[in-house]
PLY file of the C-alpha trace (Angstrom):
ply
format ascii 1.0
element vertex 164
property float x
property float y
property float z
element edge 163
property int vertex1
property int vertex2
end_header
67.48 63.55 110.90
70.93 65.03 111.12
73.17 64.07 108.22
76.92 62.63 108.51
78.11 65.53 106.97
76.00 68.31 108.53
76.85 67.09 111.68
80.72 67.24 110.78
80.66 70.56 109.42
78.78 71.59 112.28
81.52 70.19 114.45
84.30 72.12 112.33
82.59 74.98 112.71
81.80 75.17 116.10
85.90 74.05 116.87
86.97 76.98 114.45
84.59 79.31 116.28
85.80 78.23 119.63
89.53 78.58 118.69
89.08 82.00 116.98
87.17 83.30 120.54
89.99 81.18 122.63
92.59 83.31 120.42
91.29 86.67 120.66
90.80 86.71 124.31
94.55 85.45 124.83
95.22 88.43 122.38
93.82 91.00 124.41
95.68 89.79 127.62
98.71 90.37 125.91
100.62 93.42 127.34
100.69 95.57 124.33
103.76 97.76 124.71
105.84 94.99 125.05
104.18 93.64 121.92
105.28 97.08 120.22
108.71 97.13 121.51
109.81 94.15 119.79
107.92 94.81 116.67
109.53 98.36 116.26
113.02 97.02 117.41
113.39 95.13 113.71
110.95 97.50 111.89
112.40 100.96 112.46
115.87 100.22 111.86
114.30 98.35 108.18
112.29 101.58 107.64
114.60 104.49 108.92
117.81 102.16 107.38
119.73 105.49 105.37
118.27 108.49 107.51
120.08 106.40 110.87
123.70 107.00 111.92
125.81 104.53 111.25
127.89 104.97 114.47
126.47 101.78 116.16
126.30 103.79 119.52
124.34 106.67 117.71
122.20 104.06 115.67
120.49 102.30 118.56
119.68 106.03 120.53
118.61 106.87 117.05
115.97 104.10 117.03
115.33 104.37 120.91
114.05 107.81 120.28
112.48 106.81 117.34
110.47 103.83 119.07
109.70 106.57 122.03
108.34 109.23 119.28
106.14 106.46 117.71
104.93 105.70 121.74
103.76 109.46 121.68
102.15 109.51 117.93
100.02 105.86 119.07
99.03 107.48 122.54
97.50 110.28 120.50
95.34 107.74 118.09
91.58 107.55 118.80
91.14 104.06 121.16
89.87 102.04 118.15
92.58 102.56 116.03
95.19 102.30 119.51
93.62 98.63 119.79
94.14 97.99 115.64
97.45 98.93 116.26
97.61 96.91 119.19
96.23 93.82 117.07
98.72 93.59 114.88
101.86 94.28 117.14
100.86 91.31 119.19
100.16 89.17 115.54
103.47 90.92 114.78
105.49 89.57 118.29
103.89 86.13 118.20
105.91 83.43 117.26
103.84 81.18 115.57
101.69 84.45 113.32
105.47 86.54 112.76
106.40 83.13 110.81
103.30 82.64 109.06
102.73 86.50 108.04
106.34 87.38 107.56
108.19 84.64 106.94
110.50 85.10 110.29
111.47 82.24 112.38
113.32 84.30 114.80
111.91 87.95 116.98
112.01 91.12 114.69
114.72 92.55 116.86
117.44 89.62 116.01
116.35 89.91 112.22
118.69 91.67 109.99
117.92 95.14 108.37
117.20 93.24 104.80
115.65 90.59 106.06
112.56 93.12 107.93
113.11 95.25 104.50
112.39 92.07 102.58
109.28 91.16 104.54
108.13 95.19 104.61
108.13 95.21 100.76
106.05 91.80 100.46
103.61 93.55 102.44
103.39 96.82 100.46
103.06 94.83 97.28
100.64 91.62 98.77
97.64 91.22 97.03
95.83 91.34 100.79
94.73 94.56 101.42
95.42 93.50 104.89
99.26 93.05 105.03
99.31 95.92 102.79
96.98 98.37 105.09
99.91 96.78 108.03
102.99 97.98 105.89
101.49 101.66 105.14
100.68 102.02 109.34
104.25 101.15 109.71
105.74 103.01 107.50
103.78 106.41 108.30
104.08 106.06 112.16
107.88 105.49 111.40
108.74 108.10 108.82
105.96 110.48 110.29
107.03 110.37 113.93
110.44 110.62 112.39
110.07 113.69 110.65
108.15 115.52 113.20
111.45 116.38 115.14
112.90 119.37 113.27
116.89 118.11 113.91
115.37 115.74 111.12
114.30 117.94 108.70
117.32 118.85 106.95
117.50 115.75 105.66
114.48 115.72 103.36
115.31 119.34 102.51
112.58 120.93 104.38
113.33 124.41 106.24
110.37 124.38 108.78
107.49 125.93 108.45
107.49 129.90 106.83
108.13 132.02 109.23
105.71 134.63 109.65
0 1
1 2
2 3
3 4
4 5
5 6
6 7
7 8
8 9
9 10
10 11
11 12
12 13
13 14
14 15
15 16
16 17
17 18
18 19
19 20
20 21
21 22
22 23
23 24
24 25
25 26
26 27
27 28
28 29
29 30
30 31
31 32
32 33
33 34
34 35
35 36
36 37
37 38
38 39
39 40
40 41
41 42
42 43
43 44
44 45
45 46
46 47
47 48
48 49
49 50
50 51
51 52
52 53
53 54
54 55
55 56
56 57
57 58
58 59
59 60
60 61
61 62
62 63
63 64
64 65
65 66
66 67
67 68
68 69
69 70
70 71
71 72
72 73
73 74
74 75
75 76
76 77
77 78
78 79
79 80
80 81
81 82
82 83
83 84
84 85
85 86
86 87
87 88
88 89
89 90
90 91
91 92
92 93
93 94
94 95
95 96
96 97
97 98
98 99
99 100
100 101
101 102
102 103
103 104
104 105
105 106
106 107
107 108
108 109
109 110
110 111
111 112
112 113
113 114
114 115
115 116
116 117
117 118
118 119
119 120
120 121
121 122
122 123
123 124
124 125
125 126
126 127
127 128
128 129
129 130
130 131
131 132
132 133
133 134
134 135
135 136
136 137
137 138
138 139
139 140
140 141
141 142
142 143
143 144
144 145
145 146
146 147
147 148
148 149
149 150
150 151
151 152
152 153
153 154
154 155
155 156
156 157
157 158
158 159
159 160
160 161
161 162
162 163
């Protein structure tokens, strides 16, 4: 004989299985370079904040070409960790998980550069390994896609590679 209980946990569980499968189907749907657009339109300004011009004109080629050179580093990620990244840009552009995870009630592009440094540095220093694992993809396709282009270099002192 089923129990009250048993049959309400049951019940609970079977609801939070159906949402979670509900969920990650709309997830995949979800058109992910759109997703990454508006993620990278607050986060690489936050990231890149001193190395950008601060010509306002300059600034927002700056971070197009930035956003385009992070485009060319994800295309060239093995298809699991393309669909990671893909994962959390779309947990990162929806509404309801960019307030719960970060904190911000409106898109990452209309959030200030402190504000997306604020929520960047909870994440490095969250006791999830999850929202920190987030912050150090971020940061490394910014700053690495970033660095690649030697007009950048000079900045962090580096001459190029030894001539030989």
């Amino acid at each position: 004989m089923v129990r009250r209980r048993t049959f309400l946990k049951l019940g609970l569980g079977g609801g939070a299985l159906l949402v979670a499968a509900g969920a990650a189907s709309w997830l995949a749907m979800r058109d992910p370079r759109a997703d990454r657009r508006e993620a990278l339109a607050g986060v690489i300004p936050a990231i890149l904040d001193t190395a950008l011009p601060a010509d306002a004109v300059q600034r927002a080629r700056a971070v197009a070409q930035a956003s385009a050179a992070v485009e060319v580093a994800i295309g060239a990620l093995s298809a699991p960790a393309q669909d990671e990244l893909a994962q959390l840009f779309a947990l990162m552009a929806l509404a309801p998980t960019r307030l719960a995870l970060a904190g911000l009630a409106r898109p990452w592009h209309e959030a200030d550069v402190a504000e997306v440094s604020a929520v960047l540095q909870r994440w490095r220093t969250h006791r999830l390994e999850l929202l920190q694992s987030a912050y150090h993809a971020l940061h490394d396709l910014v700053t690495g896609s970033w660095y690649a282009e030697p007009a950048h270099w000079a900045a962090i002192g580096y001459d190029g590679p030894p001539q030989l």
